[in-house]
Backbone bond lengths (Angstrom), bond angles and torsions (degrees), N, CA, C in turn:
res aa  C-N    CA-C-N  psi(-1)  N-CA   C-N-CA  omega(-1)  CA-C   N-CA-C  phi
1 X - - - 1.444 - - 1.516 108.36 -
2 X 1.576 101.17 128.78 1.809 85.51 163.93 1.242 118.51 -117.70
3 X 1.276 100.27 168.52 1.702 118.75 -168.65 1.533 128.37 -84.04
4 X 1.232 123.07 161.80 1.477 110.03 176.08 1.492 134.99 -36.30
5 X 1.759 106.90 -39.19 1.658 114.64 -173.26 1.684 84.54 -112.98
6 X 1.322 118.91 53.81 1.843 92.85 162.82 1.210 127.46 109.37
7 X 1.827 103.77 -44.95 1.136 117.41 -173.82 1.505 137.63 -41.05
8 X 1.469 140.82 127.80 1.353 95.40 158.60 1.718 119.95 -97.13
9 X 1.511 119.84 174.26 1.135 96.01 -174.95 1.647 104.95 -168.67
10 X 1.720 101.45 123.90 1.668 114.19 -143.66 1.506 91.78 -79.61
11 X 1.187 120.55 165.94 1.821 115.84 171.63 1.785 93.37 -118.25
12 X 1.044 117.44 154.88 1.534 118.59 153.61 1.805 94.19 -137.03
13 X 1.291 97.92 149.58 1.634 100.88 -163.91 1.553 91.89 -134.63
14 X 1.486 110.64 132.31 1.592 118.98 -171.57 1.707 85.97 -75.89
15 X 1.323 79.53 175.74 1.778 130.36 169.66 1.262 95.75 -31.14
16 X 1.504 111.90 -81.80 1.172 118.05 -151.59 1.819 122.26 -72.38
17 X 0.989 104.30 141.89 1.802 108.16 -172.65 1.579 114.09 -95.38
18 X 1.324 129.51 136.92 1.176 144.23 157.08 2.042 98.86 114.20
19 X 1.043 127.86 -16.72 1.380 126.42 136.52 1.328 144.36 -27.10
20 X 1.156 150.11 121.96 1.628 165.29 -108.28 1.448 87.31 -147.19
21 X 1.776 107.38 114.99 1.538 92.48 168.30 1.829 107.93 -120.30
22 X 1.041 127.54 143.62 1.281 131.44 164.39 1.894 99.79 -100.58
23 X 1.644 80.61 129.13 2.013 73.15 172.08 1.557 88.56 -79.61
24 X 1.270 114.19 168.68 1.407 130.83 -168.60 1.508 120.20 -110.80
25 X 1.529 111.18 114.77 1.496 124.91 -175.97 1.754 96.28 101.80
26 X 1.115 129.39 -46.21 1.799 130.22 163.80 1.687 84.38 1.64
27 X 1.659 93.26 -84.85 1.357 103.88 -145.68 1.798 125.51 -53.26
28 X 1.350 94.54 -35.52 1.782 100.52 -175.99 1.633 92.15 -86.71
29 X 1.370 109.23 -15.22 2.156 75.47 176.10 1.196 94.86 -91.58
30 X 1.038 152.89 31.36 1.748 138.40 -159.80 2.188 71.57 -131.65
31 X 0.686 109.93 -36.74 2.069 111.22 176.81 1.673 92.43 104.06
32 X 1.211 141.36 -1.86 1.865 125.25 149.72 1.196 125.25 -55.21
33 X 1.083 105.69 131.81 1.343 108.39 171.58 1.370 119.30 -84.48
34 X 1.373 115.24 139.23 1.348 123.99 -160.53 1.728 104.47 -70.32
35 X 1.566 131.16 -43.20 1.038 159.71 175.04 1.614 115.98 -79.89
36 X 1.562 136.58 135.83 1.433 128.26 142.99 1.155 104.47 -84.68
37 X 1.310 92.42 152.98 1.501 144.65 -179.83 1.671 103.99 -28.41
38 X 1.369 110.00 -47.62 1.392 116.63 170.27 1.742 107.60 -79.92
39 X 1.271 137.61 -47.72 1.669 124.18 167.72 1.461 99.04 -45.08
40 X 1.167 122.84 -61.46 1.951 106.45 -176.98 1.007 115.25 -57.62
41 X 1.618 142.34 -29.21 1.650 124.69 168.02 1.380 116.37 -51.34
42 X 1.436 98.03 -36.10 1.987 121.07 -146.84 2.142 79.08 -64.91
43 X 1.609 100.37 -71.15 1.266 101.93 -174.20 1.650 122.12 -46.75
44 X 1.274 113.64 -31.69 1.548 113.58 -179.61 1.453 117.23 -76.84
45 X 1.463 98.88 -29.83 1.820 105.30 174.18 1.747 100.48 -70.82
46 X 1.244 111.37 -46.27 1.160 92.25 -175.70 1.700 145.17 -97.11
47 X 1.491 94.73 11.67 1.487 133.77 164.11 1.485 100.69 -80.89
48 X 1.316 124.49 -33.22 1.640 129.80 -164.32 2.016 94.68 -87.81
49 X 1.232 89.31 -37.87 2.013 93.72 178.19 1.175 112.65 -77.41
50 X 1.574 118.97 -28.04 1.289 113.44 -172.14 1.813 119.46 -77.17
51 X 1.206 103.43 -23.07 1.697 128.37 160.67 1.232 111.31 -71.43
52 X 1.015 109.60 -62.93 1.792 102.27 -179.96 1.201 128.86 -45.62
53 X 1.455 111.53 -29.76 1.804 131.93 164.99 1.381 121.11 -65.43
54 X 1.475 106.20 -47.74 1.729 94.75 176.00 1.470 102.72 -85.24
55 X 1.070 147.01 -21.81 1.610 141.67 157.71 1.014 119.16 -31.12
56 X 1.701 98.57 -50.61 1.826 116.42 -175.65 1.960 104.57 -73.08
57 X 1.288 114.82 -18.30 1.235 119.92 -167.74 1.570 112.62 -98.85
58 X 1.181 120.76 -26.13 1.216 123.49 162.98 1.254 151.32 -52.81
59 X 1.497 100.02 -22.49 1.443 120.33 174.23 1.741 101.21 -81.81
60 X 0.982 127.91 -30.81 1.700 140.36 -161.18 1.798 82.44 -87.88
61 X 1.224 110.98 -55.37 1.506 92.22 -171.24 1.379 116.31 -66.07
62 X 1.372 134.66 -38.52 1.826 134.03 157.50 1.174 101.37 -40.03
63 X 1.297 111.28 -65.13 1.971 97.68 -178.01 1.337 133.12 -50.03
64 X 1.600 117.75 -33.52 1.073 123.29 177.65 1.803 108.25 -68.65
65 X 1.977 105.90 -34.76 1.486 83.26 -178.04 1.548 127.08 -94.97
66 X 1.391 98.84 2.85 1.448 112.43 160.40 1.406 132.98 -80.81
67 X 1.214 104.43 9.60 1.455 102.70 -169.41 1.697 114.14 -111.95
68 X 0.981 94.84 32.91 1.859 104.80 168.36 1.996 111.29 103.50
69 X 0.974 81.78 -0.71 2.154 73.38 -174.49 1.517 100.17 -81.91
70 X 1.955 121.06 -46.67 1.554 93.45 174.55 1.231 123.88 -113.96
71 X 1.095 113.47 29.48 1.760 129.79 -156.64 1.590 98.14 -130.07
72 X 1.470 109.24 138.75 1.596 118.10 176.06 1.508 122.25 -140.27
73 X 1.626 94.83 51.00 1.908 106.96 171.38 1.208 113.88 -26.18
74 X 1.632 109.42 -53.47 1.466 92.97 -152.07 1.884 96.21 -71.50
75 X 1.097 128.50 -50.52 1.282 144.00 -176.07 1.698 97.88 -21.07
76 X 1.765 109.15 -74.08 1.192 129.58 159.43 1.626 118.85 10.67
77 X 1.679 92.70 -82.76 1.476 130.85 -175.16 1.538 111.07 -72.93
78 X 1.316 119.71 -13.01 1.075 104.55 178.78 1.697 105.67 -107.97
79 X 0.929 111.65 -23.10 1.707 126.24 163.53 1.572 106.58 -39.03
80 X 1.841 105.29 -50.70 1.459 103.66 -149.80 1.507 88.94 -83.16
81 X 1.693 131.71 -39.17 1.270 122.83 -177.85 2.149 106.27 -50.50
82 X 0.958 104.19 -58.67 1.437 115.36 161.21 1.725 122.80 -15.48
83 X 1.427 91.33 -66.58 1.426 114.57 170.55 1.673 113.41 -54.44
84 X 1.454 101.84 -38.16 1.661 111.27 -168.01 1.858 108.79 -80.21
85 X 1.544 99.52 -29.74 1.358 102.39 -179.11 1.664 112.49 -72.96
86 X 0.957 105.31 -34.67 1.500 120.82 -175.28 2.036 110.70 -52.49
87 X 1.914 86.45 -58.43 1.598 87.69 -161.46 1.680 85.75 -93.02
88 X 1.042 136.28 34.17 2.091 138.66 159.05 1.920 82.62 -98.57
89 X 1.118 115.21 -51.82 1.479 121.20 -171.07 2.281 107.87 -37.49
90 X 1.424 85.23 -55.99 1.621 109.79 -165.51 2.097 94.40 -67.40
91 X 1.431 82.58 -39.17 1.884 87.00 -165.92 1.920 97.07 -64.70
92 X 1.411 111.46 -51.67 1.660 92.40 -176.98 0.970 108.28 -63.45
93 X 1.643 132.55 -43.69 1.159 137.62 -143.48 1.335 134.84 102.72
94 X 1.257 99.75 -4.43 1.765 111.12 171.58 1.377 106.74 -56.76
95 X 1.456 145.33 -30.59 1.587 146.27 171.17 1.345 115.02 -95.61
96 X 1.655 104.87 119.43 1.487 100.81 175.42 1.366 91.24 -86.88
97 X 1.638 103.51 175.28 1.453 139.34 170.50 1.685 118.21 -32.15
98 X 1.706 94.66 -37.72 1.357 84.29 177.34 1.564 114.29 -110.72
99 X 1.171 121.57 7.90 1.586 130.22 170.80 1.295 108.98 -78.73
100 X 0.995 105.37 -24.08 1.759 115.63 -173.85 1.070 109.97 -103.94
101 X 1.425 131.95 -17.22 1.746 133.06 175.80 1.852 87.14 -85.63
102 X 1.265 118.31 -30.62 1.344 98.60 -177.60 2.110 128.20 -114.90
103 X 1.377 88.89 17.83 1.173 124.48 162.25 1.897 105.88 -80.93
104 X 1.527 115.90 -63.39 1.120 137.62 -161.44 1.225 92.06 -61.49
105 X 1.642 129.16 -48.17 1.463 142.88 177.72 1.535 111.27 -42.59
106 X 1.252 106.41 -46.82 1.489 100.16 -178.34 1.184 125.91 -95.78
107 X 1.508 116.72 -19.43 1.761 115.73 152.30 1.335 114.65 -54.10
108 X 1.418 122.63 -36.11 1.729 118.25 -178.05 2.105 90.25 -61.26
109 X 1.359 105.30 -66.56 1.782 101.10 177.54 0.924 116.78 -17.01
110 X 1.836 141.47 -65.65 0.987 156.26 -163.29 1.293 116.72 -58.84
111 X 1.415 99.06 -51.92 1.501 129.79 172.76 1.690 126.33 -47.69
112 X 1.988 90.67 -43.42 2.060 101.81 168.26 0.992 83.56 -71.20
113 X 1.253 138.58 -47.70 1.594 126.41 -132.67 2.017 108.72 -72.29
114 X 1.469 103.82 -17.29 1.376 116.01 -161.93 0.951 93.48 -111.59
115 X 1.725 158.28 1.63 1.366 148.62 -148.32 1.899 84.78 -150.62
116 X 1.192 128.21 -25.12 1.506 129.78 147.09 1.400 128.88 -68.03
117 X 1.387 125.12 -9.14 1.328 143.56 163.17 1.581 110.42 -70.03
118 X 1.800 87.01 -55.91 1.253 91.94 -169.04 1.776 135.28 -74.79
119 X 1.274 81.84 -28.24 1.899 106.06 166.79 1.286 111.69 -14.17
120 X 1.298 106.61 -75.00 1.520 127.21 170.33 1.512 139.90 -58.18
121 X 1.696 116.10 5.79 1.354 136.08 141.76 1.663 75.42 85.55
122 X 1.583 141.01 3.16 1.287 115.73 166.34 1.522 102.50 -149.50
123 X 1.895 104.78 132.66 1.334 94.00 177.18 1.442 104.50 -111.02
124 X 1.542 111.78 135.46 1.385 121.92 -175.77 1.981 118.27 -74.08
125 X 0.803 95.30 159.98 1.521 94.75 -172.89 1.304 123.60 -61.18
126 X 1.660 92.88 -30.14 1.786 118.98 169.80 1.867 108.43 -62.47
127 X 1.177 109.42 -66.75 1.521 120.65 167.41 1.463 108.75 -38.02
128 X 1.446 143.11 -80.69 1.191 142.72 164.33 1.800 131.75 -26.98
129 X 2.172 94.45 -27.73 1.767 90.87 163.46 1.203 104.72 -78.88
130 X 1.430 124.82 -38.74 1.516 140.41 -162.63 1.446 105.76 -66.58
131 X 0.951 132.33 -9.24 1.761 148.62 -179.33 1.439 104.35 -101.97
132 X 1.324 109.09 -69.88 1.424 120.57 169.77 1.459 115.00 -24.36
133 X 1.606 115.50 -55.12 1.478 125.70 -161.87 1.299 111.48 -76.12
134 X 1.982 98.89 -33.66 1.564 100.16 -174.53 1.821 105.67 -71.09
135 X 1.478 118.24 -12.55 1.689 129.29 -165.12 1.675 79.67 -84.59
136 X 1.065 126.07 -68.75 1.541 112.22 -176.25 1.106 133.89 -30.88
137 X 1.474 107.13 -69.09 1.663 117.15 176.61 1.934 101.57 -49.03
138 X 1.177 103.34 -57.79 2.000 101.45 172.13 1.408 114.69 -30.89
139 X 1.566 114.09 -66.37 1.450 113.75 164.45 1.702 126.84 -10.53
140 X 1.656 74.03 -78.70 1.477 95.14 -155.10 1.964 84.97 -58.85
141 X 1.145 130.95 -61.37 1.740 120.26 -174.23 1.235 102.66 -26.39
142 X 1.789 121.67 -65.80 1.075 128.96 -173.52 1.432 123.02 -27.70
143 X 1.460 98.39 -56.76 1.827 100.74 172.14 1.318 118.71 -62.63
144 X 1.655 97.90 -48.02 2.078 88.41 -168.39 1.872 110.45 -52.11
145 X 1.356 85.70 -41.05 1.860 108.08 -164.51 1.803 87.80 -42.31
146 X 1.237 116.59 -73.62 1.531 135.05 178.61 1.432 129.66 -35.35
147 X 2.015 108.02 -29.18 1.484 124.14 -170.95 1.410 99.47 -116.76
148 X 1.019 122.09 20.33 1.823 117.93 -171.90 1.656 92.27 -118.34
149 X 1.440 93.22 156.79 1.506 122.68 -173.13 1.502 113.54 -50.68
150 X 1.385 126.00 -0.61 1.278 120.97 -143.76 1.960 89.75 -116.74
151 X 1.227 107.34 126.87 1.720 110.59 -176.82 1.787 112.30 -111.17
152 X 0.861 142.14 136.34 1.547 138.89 141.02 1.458 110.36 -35.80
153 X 1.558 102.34 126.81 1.307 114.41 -158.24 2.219 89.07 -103.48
């Protein structure tokens, strides 16, 4: 078959029946456009909507992963106060060498214990008491370790 400017141009036609075939590239080297003027708005409006949606959707997805399922601020923050009591402990001298190597021991604990929560991109409510409890018992060492008779020599 030939074409408008000359061309010739072979068809192979699939399998399937009741389908519209354009052989492919024919048309844009021959200079037609495959589309009117109105199909290219249709597609650009709706290439232009289809962006505007995940733009619009993106902010909802940060929020969703900021909002406590794999993230553990408070845990974080209470570690570092933890952390702060410890080395004020070393600075007066209320913690000897080895209260504090085994003080330090159980903030690292706390520490797997919160980075094993997190592994799994979700920390459960159960995991977060179970963290919580292990931050308590730390505490409370923290103080005795700090209020007991025992000084850095």
């Amino acid at each position: 078959m030939t074409g408008r400017a000359g061309i010739t141009i072979g068809y192979t036609f699939p399998a399937s029946p009741g389908k519209q075939v354009q052989p492919a590239g024919v048309i844009e080297s021959v200079g037609i456009s495959p589309y009117s003027r109105h199909e290219e708005k249709l597609q650009v409006k709706t290439k232009s909507t289809m962006i505007a949606m995940m733009l619009a959707a993106l902010p909802a997805v940060a929020l969703a992963q900021s909002t406590g399922t794999t993230s553990t601020p408070r845990v974080d923050q209470r570690q570092a106060e933890q952390q702060k009591r410890i080395n004020q402990g070393v600075q007066s001298g209320q913690l000897t060498a080895k209260e504090t190597a085994r003080l330090e021991k159980g903030q690292a604990h706390v520490q797997k214990m919160e980075n094993k929560a997190v592994a799994d991109n979700k920390v459960t409510k159960k995991e977060r008491a179970h963290i919580a409890h292990a931050q308590d018992k730390q505490s409370r060492k923290i103080h005795r370790e700090k209020h007991d008779k025992q000084t850095a020599k």
